[in-house]
C-alpha positions as protocol buffer text, in pm:
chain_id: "A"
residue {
  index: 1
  type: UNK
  ca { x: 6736 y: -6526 z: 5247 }
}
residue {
  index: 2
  type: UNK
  ca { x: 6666 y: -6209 z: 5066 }
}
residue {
  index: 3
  type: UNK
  ca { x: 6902 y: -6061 z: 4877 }
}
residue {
  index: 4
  type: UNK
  ca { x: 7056 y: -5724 z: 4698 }
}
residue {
  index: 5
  type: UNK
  ca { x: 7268 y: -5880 z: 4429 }
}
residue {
  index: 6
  type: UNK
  ca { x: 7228 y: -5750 z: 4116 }
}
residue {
  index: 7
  type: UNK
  ca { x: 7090 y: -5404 z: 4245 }
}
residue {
  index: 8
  type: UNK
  ca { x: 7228 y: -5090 z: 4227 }
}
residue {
  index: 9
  type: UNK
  ca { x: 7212 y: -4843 z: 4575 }
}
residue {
  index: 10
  type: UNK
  ca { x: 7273 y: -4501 z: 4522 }
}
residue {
  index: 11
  type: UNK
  ca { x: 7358 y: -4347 z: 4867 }
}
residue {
  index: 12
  type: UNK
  ca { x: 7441 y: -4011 z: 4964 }
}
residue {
  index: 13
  type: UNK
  ca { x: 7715 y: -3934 z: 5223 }
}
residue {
  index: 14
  type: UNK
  ca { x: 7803 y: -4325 z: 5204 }
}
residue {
  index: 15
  type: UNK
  ca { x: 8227 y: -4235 z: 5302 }
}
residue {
  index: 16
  type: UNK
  ca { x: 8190 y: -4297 z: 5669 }
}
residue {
  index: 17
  type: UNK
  ca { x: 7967 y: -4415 z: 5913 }
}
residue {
  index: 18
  type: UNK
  ca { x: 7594 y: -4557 z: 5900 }
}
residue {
  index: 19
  type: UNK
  ca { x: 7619 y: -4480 z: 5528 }
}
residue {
  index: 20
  type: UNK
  ca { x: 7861 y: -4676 z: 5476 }
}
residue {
  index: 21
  type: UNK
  ca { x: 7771 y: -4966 z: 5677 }
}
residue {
  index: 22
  type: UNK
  ca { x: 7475 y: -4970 z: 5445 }
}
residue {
  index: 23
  type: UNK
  ca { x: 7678 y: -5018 z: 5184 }
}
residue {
  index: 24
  type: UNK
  ca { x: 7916 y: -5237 z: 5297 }
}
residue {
  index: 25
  type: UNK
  ca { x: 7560 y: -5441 z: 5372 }
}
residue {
  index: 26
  type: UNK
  ca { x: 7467 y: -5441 z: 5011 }
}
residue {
  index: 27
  type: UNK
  ca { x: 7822 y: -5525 z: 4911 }
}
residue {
  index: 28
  type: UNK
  ca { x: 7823 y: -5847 z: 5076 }
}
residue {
  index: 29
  type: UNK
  ca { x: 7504 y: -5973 z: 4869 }
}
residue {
  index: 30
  type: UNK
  ca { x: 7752 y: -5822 z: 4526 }
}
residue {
  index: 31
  type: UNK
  ca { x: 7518 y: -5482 z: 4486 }
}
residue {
  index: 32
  type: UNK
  ca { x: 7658 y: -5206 z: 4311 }
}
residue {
  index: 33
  type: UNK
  ca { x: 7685 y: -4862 z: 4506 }
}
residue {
  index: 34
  type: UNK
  ca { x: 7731 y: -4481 z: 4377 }
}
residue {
  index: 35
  type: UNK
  ca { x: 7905 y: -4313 z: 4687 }
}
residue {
  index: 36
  type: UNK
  ca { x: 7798 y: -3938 z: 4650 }
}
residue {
  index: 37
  type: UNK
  ca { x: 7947 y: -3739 z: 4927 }
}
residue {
  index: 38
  type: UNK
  ca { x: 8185 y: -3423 z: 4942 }
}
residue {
  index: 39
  type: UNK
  ca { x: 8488 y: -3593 z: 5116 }
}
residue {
  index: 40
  type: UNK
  ca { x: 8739 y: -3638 z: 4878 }
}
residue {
  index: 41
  type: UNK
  ca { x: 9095 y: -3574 z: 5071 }
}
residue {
  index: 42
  type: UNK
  ca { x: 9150 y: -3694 z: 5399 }
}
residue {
  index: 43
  type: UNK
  ca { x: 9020 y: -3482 z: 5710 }
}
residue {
  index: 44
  type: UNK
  ca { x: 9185 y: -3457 z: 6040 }
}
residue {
  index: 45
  type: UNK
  ca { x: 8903 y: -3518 z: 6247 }
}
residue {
  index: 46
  type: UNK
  ca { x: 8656 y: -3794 z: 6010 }
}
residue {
  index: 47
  type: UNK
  ca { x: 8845 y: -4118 z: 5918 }
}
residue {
  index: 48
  type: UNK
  ca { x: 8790 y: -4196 z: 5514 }
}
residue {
  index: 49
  type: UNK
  ca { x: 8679 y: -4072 z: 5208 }
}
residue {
  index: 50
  type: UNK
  ca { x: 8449 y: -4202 z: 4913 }
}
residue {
  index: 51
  type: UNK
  ca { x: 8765 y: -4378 z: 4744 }
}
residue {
  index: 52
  type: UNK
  ca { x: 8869 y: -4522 z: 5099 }
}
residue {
  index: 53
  type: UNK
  ca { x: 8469 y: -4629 z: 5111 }
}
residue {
  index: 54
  type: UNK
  ca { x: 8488 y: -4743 z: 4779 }
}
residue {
  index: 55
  type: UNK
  ca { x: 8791 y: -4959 z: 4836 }
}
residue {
  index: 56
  type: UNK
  ca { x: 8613 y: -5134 z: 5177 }
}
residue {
  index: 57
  type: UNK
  ca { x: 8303 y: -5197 z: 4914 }
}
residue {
  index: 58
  type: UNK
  ca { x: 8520 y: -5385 z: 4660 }
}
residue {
  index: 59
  type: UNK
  ca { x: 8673 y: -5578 z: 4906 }
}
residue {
  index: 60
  type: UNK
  ca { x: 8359 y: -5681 z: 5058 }
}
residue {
  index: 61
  type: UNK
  ca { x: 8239 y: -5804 z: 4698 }
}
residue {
  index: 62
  type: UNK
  ca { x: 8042 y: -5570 z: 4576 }
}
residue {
  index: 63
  type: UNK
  ca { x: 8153 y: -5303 z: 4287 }
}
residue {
  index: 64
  type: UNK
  ca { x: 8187 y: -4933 z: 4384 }
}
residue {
  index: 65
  type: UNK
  ca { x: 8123 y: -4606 z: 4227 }
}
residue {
  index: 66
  type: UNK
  ca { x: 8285 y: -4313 z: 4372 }
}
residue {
  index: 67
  type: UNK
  ca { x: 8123 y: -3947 z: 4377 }
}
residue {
  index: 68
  type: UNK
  ca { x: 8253 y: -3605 z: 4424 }
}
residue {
  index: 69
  type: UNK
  ca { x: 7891 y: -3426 z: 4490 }
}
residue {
  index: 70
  type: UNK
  ca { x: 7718 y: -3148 z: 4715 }
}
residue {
  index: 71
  type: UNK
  ca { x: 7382 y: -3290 z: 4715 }
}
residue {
  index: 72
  type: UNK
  ca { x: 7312 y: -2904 z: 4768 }
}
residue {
  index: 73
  type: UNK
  ca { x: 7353 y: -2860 z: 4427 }
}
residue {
  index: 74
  type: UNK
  ca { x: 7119 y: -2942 z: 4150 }
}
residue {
  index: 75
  type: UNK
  ca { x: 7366 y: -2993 z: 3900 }
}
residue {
  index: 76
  type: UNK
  ca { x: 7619 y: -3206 z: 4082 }
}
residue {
  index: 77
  type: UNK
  ca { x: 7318 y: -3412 z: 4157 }
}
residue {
  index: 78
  type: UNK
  ca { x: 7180 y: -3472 z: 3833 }
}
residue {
  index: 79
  type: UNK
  ca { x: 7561 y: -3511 z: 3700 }
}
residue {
  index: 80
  type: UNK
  ca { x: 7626 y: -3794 z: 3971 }
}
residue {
  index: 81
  type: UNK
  ca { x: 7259 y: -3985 z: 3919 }
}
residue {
  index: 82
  type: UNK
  ca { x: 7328 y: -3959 z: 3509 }
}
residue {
  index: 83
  type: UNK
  ca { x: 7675 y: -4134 z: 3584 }
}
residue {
  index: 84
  type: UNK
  ca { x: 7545 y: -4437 z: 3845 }
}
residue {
  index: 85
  type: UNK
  ca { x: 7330 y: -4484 z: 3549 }
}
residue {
  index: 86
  type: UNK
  ca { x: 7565 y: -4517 z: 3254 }
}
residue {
  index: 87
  type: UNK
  ca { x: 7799 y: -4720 z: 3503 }
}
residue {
  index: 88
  type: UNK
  ca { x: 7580 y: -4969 z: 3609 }
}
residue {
  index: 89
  type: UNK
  ca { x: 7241 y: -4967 z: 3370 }
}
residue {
  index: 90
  type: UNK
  ca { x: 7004 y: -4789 z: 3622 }
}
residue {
  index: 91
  type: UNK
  ca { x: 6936 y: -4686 z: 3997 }
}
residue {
  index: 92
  type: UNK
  ca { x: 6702 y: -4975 z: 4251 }
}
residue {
  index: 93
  type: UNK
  ca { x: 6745 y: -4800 z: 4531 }
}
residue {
  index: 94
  type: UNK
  ca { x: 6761 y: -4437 z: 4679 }
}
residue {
  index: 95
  type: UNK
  ca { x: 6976 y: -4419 z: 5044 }
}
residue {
  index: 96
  type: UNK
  ca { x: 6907 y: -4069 z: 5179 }
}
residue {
  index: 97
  type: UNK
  ca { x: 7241 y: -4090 z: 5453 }
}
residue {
  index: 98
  type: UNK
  ca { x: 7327 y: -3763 z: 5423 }
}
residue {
  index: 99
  type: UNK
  ca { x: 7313 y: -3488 z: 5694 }
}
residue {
  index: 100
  type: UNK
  ca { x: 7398 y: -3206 z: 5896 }
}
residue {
  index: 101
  type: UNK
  ca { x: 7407 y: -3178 z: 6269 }
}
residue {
  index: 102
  type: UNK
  ca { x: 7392 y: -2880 z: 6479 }
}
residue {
  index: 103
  type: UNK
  ca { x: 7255 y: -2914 z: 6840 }
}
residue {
  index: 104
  type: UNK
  ca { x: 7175 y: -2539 z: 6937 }
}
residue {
  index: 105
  type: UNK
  ca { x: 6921 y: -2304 z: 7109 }
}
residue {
  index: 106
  type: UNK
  ca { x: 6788 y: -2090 z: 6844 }
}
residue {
  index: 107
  type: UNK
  ca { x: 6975 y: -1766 z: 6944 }
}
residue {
  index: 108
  type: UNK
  ca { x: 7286 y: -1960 z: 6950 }
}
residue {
  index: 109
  type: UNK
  ca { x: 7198 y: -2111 z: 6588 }
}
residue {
  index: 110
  type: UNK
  ca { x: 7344 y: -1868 z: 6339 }
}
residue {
  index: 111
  type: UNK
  ca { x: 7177 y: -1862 z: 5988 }
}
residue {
  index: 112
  type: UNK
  ca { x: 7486 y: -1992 z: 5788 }
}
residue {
  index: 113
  type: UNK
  ca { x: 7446 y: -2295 z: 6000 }
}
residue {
  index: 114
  type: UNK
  ca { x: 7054 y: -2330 z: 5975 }
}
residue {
  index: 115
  type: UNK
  ca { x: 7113 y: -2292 z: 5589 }
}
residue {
  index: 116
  type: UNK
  ca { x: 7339 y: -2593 z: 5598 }
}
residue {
  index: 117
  type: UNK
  ca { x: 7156 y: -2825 z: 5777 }
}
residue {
  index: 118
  type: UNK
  ca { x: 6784 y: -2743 z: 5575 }
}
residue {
  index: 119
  type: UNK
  ca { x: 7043 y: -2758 z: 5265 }
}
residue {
  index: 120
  type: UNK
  ca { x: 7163 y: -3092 z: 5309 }
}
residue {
  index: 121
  type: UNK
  ca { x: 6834 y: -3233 z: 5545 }
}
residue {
  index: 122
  type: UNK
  ca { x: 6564 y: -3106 z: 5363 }
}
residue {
  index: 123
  type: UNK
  ca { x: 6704 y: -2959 z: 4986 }
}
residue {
  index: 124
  type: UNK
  ca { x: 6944 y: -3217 z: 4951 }
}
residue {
  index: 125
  type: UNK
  ca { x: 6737 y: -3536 z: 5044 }
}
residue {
  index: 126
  type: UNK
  ca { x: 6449 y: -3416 z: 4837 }
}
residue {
  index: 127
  type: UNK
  ca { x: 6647 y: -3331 z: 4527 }
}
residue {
  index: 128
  type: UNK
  ca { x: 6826 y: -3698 z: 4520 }
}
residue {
  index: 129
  type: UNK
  ca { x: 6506 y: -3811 z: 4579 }
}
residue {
  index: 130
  type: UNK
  ca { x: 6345 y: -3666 z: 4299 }
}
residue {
  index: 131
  type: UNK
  ca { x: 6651 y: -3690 z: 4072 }
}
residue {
  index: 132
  type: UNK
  ca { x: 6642 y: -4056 z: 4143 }
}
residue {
  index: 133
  type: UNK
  ca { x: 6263 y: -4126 z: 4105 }
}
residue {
  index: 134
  type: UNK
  ca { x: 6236 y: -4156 z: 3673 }
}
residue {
  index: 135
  type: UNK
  ca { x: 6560 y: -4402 z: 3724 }
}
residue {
  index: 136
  type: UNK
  ca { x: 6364 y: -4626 z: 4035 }
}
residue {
  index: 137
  type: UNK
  ca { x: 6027 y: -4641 z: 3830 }
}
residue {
  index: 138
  type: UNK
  ca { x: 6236 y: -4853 z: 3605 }
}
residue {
  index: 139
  type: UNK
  ca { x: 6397 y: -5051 z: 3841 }
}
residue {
  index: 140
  type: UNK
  ca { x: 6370 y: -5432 z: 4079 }
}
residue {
  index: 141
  type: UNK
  ca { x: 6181 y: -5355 z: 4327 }
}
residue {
  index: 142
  type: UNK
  ca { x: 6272 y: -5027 z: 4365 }
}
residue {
  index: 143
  type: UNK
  ca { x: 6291 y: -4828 z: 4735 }
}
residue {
  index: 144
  type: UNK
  ca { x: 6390 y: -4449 z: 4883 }
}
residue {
  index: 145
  type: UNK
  ca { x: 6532 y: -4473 z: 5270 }
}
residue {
  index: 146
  type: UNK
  ca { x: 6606 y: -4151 z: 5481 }
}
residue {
  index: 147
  type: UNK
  ca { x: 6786 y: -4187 z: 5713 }
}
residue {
  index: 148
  type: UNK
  ca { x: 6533 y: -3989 z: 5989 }
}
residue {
  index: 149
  type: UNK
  ca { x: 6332 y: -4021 z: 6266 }
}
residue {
  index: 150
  type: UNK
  ca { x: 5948 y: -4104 z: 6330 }
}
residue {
  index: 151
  type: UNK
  ca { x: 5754 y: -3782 z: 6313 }
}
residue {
  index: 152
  type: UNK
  ca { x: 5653 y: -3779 z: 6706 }
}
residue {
  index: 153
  type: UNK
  ca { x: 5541 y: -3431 z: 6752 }
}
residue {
  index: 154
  type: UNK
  ca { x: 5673 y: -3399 z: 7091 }
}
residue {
  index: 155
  type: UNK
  ca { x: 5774 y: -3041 z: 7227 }
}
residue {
  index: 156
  type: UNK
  ca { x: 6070 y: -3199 z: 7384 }
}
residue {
  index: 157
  type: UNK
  ca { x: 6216 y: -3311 z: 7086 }
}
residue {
  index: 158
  type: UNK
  ca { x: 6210 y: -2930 z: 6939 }
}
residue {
  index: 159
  type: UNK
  ca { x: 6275 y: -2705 z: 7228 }
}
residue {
  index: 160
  type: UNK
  ca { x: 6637 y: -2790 z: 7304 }
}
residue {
  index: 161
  type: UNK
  ca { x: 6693 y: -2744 z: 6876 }
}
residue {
  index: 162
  type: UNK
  ca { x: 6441 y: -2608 z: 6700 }
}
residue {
  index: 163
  type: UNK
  ca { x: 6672 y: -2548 z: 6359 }
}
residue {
  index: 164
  type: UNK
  ca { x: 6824 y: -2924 z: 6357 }
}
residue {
  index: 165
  type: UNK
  ca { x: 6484 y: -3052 z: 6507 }
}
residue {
  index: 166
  type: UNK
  ca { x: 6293 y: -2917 z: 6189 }
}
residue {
  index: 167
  type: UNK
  ca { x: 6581 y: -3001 z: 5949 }
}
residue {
  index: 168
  type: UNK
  ca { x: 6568 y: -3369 z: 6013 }
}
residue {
  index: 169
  type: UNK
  ca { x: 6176 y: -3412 z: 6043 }
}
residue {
  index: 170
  type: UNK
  ca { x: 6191 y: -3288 z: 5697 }
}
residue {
  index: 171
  type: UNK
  ca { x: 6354 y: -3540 z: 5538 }
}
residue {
  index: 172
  type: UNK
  ca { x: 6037 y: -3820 z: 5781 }
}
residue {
  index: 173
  type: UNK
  ca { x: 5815 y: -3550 z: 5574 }
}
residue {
  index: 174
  type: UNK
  ca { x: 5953 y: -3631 z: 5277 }
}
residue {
  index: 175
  type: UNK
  ca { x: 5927 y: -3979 z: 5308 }
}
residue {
  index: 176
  type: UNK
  ca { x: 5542 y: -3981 z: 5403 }
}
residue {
  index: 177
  type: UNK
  ca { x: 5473 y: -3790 z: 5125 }
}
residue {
  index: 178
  type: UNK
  ca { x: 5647 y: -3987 z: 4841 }
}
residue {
  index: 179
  type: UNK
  ca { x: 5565 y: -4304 z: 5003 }
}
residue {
  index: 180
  type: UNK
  ca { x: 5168 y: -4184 z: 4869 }
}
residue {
  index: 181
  type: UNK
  ca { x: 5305 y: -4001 z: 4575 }
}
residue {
  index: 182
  type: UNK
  ca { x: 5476 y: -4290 z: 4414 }
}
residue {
  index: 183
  type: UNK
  ca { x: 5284 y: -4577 z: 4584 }
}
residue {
  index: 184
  type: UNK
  ca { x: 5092 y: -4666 z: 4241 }
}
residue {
  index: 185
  type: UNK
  ca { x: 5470 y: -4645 z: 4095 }
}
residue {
  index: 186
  type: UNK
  ca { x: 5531 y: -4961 z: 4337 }
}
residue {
  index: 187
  type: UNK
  ca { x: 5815 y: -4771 z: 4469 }
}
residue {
  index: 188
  type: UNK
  ca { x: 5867 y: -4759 z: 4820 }
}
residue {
  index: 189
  type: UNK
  ca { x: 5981 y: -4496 z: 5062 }
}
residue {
  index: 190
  type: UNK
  ca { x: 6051 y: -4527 z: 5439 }
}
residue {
  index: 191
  type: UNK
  ca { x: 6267 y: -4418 z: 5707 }
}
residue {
  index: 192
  type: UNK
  ca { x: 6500 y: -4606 z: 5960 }
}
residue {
  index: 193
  type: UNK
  ca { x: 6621 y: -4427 z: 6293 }
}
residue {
  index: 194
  type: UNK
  ca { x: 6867 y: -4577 z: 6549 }
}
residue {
  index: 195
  type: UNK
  ca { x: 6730 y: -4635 z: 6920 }
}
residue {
  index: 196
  type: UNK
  ca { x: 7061 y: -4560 z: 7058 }
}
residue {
  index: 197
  type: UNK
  ca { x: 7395 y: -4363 z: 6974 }
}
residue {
  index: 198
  type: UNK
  ca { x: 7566 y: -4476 z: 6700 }
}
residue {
  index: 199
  type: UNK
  ca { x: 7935 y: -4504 z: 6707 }
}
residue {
  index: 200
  type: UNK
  ca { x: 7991 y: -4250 z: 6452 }
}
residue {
  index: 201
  type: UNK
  ca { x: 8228 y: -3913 z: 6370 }
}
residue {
  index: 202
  type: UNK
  ca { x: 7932 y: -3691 z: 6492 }
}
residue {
  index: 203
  type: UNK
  ca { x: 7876 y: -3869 z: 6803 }
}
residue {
  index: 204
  type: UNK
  ca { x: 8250 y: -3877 z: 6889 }
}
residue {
  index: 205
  type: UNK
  ca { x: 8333 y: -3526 z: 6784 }
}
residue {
  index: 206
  type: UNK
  ca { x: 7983 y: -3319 z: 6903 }
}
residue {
  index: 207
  type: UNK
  ca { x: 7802 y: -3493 z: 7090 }
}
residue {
  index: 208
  type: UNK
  ca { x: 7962 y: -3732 z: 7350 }
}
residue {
  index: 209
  type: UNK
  ca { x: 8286 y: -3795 z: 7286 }
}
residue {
  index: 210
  type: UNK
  ca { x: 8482 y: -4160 z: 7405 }
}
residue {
  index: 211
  type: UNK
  ca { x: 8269 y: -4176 z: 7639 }
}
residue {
  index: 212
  type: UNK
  ca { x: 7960 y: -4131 z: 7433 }
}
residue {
  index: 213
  type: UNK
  ca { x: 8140 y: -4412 z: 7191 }
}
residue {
  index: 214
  type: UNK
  ca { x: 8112 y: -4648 z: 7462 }
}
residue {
  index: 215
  type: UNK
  ca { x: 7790 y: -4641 z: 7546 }
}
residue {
  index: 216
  type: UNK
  ca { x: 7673 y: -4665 z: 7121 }
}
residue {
  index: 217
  type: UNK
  ca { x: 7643 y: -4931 z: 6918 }
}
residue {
  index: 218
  type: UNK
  ca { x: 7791 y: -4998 z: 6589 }
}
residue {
  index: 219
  type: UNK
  ca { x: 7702 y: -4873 z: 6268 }
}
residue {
  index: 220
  type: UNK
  ca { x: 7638 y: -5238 z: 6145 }
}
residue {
  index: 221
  type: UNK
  ca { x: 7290 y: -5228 z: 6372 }
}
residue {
  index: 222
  type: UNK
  ca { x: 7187 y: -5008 z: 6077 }
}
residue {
  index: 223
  type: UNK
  ca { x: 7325 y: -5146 z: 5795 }
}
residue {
  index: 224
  type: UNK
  ca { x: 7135 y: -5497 z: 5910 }
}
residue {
  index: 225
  type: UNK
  ca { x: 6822 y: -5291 z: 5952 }
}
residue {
  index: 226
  type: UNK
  ca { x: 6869 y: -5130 z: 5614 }
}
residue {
  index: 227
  type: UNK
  ca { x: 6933 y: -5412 z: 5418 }
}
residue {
  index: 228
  type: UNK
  ca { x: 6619 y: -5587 z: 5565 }
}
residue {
  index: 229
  type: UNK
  ca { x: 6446 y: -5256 z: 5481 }
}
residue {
  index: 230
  type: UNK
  ca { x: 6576 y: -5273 z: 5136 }
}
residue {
  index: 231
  type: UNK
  ca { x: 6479 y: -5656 z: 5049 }
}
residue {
  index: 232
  type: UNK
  ca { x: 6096 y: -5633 z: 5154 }
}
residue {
  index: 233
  type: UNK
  ca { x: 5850 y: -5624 z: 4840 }
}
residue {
  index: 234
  type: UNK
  ca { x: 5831 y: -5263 z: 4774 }
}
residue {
  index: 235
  type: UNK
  ca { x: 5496 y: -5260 z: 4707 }
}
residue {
  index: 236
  type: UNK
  ca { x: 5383 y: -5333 z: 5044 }
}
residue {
  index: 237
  type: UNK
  ca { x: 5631 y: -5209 z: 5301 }
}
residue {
  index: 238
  type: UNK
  ca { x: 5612 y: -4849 z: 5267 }
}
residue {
  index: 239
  type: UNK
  ca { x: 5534 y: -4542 z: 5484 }
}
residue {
  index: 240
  type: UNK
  ca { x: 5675 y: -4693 z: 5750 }
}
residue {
  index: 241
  type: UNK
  ca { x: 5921 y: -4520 z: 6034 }
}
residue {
  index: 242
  type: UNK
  ca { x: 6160 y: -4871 z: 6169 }
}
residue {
  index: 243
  type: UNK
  ca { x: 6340 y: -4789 z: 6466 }
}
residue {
  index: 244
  type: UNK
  ca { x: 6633 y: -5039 z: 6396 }
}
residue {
  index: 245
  type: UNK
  ca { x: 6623 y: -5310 z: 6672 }
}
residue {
  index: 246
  type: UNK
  ca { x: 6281 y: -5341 z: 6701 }
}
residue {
  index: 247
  type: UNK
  ca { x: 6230 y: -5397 z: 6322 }
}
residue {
  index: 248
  type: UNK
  ca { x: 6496 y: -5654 z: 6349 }
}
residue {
  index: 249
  type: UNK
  ca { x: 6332 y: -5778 z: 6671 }
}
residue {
  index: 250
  type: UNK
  ca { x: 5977 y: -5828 z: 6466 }
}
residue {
  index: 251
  type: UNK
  ca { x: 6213 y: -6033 z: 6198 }
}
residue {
  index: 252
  type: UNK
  ca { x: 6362 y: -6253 z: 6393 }
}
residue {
  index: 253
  type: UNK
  ca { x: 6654 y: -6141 z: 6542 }
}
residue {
  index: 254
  type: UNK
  ca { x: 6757 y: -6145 z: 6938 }
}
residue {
  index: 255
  type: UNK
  ca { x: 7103 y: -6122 z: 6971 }
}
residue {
  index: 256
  type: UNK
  ca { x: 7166 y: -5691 z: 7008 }
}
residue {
  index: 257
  type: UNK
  ca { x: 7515 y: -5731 z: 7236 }
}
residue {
  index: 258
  type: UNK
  ca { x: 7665 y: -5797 z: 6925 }
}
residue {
  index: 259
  type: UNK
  ca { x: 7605 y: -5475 z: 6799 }
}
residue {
  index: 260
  type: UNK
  ca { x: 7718 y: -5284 z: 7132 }
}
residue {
  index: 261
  type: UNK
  ca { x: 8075 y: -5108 z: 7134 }
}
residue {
  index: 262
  type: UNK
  ca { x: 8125 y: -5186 z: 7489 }
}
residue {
  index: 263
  type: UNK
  ca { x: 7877 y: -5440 z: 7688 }
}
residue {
  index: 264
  type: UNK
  ca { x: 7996 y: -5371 z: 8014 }
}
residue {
  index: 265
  type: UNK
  ca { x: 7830 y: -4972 z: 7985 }
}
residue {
  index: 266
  type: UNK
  ca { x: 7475 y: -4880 z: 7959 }
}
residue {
  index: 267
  type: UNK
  ca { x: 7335 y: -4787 z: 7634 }
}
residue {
  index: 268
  type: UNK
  ca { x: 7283 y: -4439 z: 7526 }
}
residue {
  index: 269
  type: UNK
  ca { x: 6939 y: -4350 z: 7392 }
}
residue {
  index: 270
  type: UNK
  ca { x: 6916 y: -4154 z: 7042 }
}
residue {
  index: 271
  type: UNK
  ca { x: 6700 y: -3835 z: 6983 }
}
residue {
  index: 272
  type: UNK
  ca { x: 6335 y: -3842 z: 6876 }
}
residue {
  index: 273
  type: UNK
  ca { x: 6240 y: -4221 z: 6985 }
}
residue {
  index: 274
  type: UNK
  ca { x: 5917 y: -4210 z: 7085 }
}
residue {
  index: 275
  type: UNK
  ca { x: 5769 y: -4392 z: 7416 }
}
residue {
  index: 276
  type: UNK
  ca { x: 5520 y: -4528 z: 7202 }
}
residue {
  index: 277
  type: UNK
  ca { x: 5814 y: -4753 z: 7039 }
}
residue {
  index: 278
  type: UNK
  ca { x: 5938 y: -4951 z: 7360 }
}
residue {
  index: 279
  type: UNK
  ca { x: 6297 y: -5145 z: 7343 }
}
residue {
  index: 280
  type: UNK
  ca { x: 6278 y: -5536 z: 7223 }
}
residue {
  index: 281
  type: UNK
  ca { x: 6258 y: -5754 z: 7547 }
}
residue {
  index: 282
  type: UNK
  ca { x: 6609 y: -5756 z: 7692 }
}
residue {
  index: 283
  type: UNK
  ca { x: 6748 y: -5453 z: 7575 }
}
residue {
  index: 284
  type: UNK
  ca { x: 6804 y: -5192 z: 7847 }
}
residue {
  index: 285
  type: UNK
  ca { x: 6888 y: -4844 z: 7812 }
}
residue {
  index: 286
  type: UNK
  ca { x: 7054 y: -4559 z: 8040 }
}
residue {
  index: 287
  type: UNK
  ca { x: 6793 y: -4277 z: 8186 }
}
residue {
  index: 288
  type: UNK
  ca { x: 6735 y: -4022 z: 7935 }
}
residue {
  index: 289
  type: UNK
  ca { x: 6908 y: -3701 z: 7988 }
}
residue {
  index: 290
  type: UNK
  ca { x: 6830 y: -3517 z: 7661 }
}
């Protein structure tokens, strides 16, 4: 089986969540992993923070590297990249997790918000990105992952939120493009989308709550997806958009109730998956209402 021991992941917003199922992935197989995210100190609504993540890393065998950074912020960015790589020799791989969320009409989308979310979506993914690319050229089989959808130019997927809409097709842009720019490099660059909710802090908190919870899967659906992602020959798989359970569907795997928070509820679908991109046989989801 493929592996991720001996790399080194560099992941942005890796306290919480898919990010740090990821990691937690990698861990397992004895990576390395730079956590770069903001939280710090405990927050009353979002269980953990990087040293909490870092702590659930270690324990799951691999070693941990803890990161106070904006990813807004050139400087903080460079600083953190320049310390994975006098803590652990160099960067393999480039986890674009990071992301801001803000599900509103455009009149009801004030600017300080819209500047967050292209900040973080767009700035942010393509400044690790580049900050990271000198550092992959050198690396094993070296590979950038956003964590975005397929780029299915479908009105419906704009009109209900046109700011957050653009903000996270951005970071699919960004991926297309570098996965031509730095083909010759052998470096890859894709992105991996969930077909339904994830049970994360964002789902629980604005867009579903409990209920919403229920009807997700777990973050691990990604983290599998991610790691099989991250362990295909760089080269080759690139400029791809994986919507997680059929990629793990085409390699091999048929058991998806695992992944499911509650099996006795229907499954909620996620934004932005395309019709084109029908679920692995078995897998049923609720009607779409959004």
């Amino acid at each position: 089986m493929a592996t991720l021991k001996g790399k080194t992941l560099f992941i942005s917003g890796a306290s919480r969540g898919i990010g740090l199922a990821i990691a937690l992935r990698a861990a397992r197989d004895g990576a390395s992993i730079a956590l770069a995210a903001k939280t710090a100190e405990p927050h009353p609504k979002l269980e953990g923070t990087i040293y909490t993540a870092a702590a659930e890393i270690e324990k799951a065998g691999g070693k941990a590297l803890p990161i106070v950074c904006d990813i807004r912020s050139e400087e903080q960015v460079q600083a953190a990249v320049a310390k994975t790589v006098d803590t652990f020799g160099g960067i393999d791989i480039c986890v674009n997790n990071a992301s801001a969320i803000s599900l509103t009409p455009t009149t009801a989308t004030d600017m300080k918000r819209y500047d967050l979310m292209h900040g973080i979506n767009a700035r942010g993914t393509f400044l690790v990105s580049k900050t990271c690319i000198p550092h992959l050229k050198k690396g094993s089989n070296p590979h950038i992952l956003m964590l975005s959808p397929p780029l299915d130019m479908n009105v419906r997927w704009f009109a209900p939120h046109v700011a957050y809409t653009m903000a996270k097709f951005n970071m699919s842009i960004i991926a297309l493009g570098l996965s031509g720019e730095l083909k010759a490099d052998g470096i890859a660059a894709n992105a991996l989308w969930p077909r339904t909710t994830i049970a994360t802090a964002a789902v629980r908190n604005l867009l579903g709550g409990d209920e919403l919870m229920r009807r997700s899967r777990t973050p691990e659906i990604m983290g599998d997806a991610a790691h099989l992602i991250l362990t295909q020959d760089a080269r080759t798989f690139t400029g791809r958009f994986c919507i997680d359970d059929t990629l793990l569907y085409e390699h091999g795997v048929r058991d998806f109730d695992k992944y499911r928070v509650d099996p006795s509820v229907e499954l909620a679908p996620d934004f932005f998956v395309p019709d084109s991109i029908p679920p692995p046989p078995g897998v049923a989801l609720a009607a779409r209402t959004r």
